[in-house]
C-alpha positions in Angstrom: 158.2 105.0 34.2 156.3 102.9 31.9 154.8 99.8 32.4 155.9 96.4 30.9 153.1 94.3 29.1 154.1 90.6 28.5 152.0 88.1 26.7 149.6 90.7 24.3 148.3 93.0 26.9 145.7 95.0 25.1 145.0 98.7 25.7 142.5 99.2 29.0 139.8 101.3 27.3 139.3 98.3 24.5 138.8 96.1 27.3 136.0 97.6 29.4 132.7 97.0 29.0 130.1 99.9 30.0 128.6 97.9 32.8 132.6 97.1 34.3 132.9 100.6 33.8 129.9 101.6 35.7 130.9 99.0 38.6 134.4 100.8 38.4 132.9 103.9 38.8 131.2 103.2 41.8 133.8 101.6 43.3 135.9 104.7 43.2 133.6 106.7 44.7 133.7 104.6 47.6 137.4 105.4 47.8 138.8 107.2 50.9 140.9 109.7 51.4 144.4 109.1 53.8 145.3 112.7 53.3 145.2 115.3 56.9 142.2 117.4 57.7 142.1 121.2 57.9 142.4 120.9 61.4 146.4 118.9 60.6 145.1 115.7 62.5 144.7 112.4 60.6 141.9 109.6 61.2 141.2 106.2 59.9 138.2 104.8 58.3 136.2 104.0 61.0 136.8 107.3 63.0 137.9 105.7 66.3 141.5 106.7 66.0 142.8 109.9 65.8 146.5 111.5 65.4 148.4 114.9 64.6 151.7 114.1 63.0 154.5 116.4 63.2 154.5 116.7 59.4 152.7 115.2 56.6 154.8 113.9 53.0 153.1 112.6 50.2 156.2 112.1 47.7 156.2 111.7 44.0 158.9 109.6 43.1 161.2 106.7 44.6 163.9 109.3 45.1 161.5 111.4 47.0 160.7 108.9 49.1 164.4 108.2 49.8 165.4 111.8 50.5 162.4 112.0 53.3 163.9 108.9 55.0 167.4 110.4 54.7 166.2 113.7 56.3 164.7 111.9 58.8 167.2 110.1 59.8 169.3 113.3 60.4 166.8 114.8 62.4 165.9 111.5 64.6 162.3 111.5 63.3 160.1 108.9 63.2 158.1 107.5 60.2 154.9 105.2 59.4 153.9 105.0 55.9 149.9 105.4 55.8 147.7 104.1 53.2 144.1 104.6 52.8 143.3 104.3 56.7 141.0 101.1 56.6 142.1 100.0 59.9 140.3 99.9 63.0 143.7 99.7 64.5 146.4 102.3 65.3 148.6 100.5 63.7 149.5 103.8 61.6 149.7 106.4 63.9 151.9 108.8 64.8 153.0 112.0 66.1 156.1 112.6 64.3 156.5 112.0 60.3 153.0 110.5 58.8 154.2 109.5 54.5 151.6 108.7 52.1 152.7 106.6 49.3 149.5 107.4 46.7 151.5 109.1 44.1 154.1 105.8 44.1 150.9 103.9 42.3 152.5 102.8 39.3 151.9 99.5 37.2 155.6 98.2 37.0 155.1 95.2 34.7 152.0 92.7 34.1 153.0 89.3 32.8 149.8 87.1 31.6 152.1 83.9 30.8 153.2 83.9 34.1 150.3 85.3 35.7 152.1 87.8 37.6 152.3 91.8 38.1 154.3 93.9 39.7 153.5 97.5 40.7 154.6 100.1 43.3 153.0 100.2 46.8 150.7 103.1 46.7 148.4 101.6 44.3 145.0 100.8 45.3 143.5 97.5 45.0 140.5 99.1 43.0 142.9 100.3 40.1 145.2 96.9 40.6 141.6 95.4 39.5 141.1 97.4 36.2 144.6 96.7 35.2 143.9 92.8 35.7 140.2 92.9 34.7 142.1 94.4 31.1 144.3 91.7 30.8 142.0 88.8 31.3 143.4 88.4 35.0 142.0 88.6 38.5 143.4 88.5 41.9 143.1 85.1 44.0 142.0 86.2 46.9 139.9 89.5 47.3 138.3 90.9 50.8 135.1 93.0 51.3 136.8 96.4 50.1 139.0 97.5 47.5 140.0 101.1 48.8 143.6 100.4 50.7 146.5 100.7 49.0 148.9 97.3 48.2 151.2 98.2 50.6 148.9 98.2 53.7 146.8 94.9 52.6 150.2 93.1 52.8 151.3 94.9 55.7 148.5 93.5 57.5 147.8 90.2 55.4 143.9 91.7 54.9 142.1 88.4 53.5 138.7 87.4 51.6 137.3 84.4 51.7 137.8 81.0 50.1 140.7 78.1 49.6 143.5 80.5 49.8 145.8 82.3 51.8 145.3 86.0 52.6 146.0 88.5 50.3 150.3 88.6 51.6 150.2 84.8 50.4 150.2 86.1 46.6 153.6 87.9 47.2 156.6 86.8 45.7 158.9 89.6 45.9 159.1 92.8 47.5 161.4 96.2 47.2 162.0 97.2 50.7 163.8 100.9 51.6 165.1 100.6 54.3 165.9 103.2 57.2 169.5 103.7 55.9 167.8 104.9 52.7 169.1 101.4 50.9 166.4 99.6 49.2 167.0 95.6 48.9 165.1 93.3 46.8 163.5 90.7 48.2 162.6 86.7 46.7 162.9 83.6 47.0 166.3 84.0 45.5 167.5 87.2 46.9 167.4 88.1 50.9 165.0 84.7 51.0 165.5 84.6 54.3 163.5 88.3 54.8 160.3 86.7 52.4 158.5 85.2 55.1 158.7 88.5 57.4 158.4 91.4 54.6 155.0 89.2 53.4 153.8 90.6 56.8 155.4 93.6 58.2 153.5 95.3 59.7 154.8 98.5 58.6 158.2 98.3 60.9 160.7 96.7 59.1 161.1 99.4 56.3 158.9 100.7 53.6 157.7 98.6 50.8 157.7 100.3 47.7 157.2 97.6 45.2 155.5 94.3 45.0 155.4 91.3 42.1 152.1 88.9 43.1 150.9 85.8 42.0 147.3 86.6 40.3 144.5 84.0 38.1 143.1 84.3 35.4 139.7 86.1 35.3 136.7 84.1 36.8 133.0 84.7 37.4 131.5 83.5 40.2 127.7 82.5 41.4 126.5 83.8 45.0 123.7 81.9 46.6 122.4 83.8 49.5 119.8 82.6 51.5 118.3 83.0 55.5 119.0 79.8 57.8 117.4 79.9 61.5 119.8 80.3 64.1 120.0 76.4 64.6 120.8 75.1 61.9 123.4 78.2 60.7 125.0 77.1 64.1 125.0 73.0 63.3 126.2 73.6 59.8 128.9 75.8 60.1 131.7 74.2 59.8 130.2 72.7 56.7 129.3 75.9 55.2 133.0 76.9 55.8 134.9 74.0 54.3 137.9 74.0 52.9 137.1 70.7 51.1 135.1 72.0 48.5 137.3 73.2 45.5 134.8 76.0 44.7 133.9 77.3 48.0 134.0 80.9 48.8 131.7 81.2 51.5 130.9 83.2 54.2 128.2 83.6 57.1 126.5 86.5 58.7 125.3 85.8 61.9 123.6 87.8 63.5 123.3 88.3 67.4 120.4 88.0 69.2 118.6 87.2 66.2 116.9 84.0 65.3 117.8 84.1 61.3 121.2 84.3 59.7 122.3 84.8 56.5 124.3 82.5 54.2 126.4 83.8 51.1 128.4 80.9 49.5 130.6 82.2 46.3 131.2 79.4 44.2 133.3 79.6 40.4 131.2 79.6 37.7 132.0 78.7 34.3 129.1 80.7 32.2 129.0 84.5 31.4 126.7 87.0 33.4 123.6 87.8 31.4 123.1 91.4 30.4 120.7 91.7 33.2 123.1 90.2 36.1 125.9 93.2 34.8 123.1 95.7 34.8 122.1 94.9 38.3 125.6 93.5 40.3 126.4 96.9 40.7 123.3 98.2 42.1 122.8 94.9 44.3 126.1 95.5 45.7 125.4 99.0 47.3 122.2 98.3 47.6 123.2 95.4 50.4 125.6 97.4 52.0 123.2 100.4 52.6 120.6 97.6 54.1 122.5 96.4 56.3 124.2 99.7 57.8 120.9 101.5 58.1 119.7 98.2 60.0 122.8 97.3 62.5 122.4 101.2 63.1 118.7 101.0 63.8 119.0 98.1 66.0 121.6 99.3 68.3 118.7 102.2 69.3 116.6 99.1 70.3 117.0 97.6 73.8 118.9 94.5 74.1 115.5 92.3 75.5 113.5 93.7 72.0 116.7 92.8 70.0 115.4 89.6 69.1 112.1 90.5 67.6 113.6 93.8 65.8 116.3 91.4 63.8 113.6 88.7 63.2 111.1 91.4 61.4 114.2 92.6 60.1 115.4 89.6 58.4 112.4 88.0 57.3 111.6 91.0 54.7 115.2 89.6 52.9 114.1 87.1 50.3 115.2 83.6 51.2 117.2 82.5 48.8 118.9 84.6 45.8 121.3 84.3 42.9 123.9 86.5 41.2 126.3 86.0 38.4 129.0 88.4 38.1 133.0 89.1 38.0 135.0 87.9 41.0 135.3 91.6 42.2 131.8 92.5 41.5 130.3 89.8 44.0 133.1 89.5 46.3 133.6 93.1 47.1 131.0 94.8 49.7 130.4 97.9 49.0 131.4 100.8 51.8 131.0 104.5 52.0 132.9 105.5 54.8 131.6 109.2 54.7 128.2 108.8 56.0 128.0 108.4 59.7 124.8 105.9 59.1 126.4 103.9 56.2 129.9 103.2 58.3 129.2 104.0 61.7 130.7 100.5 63.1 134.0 99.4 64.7 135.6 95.9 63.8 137.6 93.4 66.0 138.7 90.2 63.4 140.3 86.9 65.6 141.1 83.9 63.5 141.1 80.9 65.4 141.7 76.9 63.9 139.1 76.1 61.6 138.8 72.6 63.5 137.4 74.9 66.1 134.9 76.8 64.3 131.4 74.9 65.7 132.7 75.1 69.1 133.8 78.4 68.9 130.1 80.1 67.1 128.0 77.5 69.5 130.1 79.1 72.9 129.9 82.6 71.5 126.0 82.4 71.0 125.5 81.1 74.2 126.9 84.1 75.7 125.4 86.1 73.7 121.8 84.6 75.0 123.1 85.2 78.3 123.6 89.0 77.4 127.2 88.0 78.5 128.3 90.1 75.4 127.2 93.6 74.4 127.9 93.0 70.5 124.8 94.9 68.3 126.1 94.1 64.8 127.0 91.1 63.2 129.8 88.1 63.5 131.5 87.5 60.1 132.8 84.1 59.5 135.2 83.4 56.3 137.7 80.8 55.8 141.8 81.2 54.8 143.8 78.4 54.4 147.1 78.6 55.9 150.2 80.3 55.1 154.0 80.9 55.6 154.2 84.9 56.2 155.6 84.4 59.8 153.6 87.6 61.4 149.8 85.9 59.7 146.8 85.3 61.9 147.0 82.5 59.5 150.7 81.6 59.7 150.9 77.2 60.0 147.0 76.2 60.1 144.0 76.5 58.4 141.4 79.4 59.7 138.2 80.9 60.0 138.3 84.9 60.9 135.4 85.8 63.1 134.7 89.7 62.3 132.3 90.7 65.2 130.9 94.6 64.0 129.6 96.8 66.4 127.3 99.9 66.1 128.3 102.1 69.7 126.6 104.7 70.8 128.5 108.0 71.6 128.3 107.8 75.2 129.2 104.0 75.1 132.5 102.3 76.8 133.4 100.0 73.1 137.3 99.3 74.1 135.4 97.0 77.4 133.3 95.0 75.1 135.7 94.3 72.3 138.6 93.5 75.1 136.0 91.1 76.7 135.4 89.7 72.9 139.0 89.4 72.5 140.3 88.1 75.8 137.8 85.6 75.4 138.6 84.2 72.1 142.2 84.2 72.6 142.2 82.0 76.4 138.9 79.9 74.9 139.7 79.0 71.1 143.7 80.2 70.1 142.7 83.6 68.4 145.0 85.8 66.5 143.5 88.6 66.2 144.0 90.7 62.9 146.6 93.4 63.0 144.4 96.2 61.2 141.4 95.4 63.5 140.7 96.7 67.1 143.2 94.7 69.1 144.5 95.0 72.6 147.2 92.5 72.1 150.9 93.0 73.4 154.6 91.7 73.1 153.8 89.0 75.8 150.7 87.7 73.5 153.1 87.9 70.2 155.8 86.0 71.8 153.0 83.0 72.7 150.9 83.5 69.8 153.4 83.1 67.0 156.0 80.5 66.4 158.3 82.5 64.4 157.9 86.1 67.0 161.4 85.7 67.9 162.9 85.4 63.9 160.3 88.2 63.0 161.5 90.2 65.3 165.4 89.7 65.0 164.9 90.7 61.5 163.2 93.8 62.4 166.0 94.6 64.6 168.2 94.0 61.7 166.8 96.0 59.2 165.7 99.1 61.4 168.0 99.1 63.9 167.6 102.8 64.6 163.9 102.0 65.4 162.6 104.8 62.7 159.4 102.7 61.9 158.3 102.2 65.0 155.2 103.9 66.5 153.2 103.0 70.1 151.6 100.1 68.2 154.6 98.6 67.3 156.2 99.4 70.7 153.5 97.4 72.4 154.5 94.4 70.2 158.2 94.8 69.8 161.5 95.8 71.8 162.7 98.9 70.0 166.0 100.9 70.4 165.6 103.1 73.5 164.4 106.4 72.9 166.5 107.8 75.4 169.9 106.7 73.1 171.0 109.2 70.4 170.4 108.6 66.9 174.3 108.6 66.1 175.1 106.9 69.0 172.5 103.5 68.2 173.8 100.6 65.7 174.3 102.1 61.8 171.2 100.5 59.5 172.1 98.5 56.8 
């Protein structure tokens, strides 16, 4: 298939630069893998999840993909559609059928005027980016990593930071296939009524093979970062957070037990980046990342009453206010490399909670924190996401701040205890939602109270797979499925 350019899309190699090339570079070799190991078992990013699927597919084509789900239907098998594993959830495991979707990674149709683009599913955000980048376009909203495939970050509505939704608010239509081996568009003016729930599916309502999103044109942005004492990172919070400000994109690292935090606010900025700033970005970028995994990792081998000291040596060495010019995705990506044990040996819960309650919420969690109430080593990651309409959204109806709290076990340590304490805790205190692709503990009897729109979300999931072949444990614990027990032929036919 080849893709449709609208509006004078010029050839890609024209287009980059050697410094966006270098950056590009980079980035993929950050990529991971979601292919099996020798050993036939699967894991995700953060290695604290494991699986052995009955059988591993990793089709080429559309039709490919449609013959798999036709074959399992007739043998009653499960299936969950994996992507590049960047979930600290289990959201995608299984032990029946595991389907990749990295060879359906095709660039359906960009359209400048518009400011849309369509592709397949399988296509990772890094290579969405080139294409874009090429055209003079950039996504609106952009998290930490660029590594998961398109069809997982709406899955899960996976978010950056700044006066939009998350990264499922940019969808406008979908291609669904569904477990009758039918595939249904999806819009505002076809199967509307579906938008709202296939914007976040969480995997179970069929498989998403194709997706048109909104996109920008191409922006630059500044990052100021600079070191605020506990204090007054604390008091100014919420202002730091802001929705207000039409050029915010800002984020907080605060870290616990420490006495100094640093602030990262991303604002748009009109001006080019000097040679030297496209030179550097690049090298910045890992260079952060490597920092601060080899110091979280370093500090969780100090004892909690030394913590304090350890982060404030720590921290003063960072310079105290610094600034960086560069392409949205240069300075609003983080760089990971999953691979080494010392760069990405952390586990992630993420709980969004009202953004109204964001100074409560920090102030509360510090002071546990000083109490040694709370065991987390890392670092809490605060970034804001205005609210949004995908019905299954830790974002769905209000404004929000996701809290990311990182933490750096050691082998022997009981994690699940302190990040169910974490969770409990900001759920009953501070309404959170916590995010689907993050360490959750959360349940149908949470869904149901957390989510206005539970019941319609999952009606529609009953309608489209009513057969219950993308369902896994994870979704089980959220959702009534079709007994097990009943035969395939003898449950209601799919659509």
């Amino acid at each position: 298939m080849q893709p449709r350019f609208v509006e004078g899309h010029q050839k890609r190699l024209e287009n980059i630069k050697l410094p966006s090339a270098i950056t590009q570079g980079i980035r993929r070799f950050f990529a991971t893998s979601n292919a099996l190991r020798p050993d036939g078992t699967w894991r995700n990013w953060g290695a604290n999840h494991r699986c052995k699927p009955e059988s591993f597919h990793e089709p080429g084509s559309i039709d490919e993909l449609v013959a798999i789900v036709d074959g399992a239907r007739a043998r009653s098998k499960k299936i969950r559609i994996v992507g590049a594993g960047h979930s600290w959830s289990d959201i995608v495991c299984t032990d029946e059928w595991m389907v990749s979707l990295a060879r359906i990674n095709k660039l359906i149709e960009l359209d400048r005027k518009n400011k849309t683009v369509t592709v397949q599913a399988g296509m990772r955000v890094a290579d969405l980016i080139d294409h874009l980048d090429a055209a003079g376009l950039a996504l609106v909203n952009l998290g930490e990593v660029d590594a998961q495939h398109i069809g997982g970050v709406i899955a899960t509505a996976t978010h950056g930071s700044g006066r939009t939704g998350s990264f499922s608010s940019a969808v406008l239509s979908a291609k669904l296939l569904l477990s009758s081996g039918k595939v249904i568009e999806i819009s505002s003016a076809r199967n509307a009524q579906y938008l709202d729930a296939v914007r976040t599916n969480l995997g179970c309502l069929g498989i998403v093979v194709e997706a048109t999103l909104a996109v920008r044109e191409s922006f630059n942005v500044l990052k100021h970062q600079k070191v605020f004492e506990t204090k007054a990172a604390i008091a100014n919070a919420p202002r730091f957070l802001s929705l207000s400000d039409p050029y915010a994109m800002n984020k907080v690292f605060f870290f616990p037990y420490g006495r100094q935090h640093i602030y990262a606010a991303k604002a748009e900025e009109l001006s080019e980046p000097s040679l030297w700033d496209r030179l550097r970005n690049p090298v910045l970028a890992v260079g952060d990342r490597l920092t601060l995994s080899v110091l979280m990792n370093a500090a969780r081998l100090v004892p909690i009453d030394l913590k304090p000291r350890f982060l404030k040596a720590a921290l003063a060495a960072v310079s105290t206010s610094s600034y960086q010019v560069g392409k949205s995705y240069d300075l609003l990506l983080f760089a990971h490399d999953p691979r080494f044990k010392v760069v990405a040996g952390h586990i992630e819960s993420e709980i969004a909670i009202p953004i109204e309650g964001l100074g409560p919420a920090i102030a509360s969690l510090f002071e546990l924190m000083e109490r040694r109430t709370f065991k987390i080593n890392g670092y809490i990651l605060a970034r804001t996401v205005t609210k949004e309409t995908a019905w299954m959204s830790p974002a769905y109806g209000r404004d929000s701040v996701f809290l990311t709290f990182a933490h750096f076990p050691s082998e022997a340590e009981d994690w699940k205890a302190i990040f169910a304490e974490v969770e409990a805790f900001m759920i009953e205190r501070h309404q959170g939602r916590p995010h689907w692709g993050k360490i959750n503990f959360t349940n149908r009897e949470y869904a149901e109270k957390a989510y206005p729109r539970y019941a319609d979300f999952a009606g529609i999931r009953k309608e489209l797979d009513p057969i219950g072949m993308f369902a896994n444990d994870f979704i089980r614990r959220h959702f009534t499925v079709a007994s097990e027990a009943v035969p395939m032929s003898a449950r209601p036919a799919p659509l």
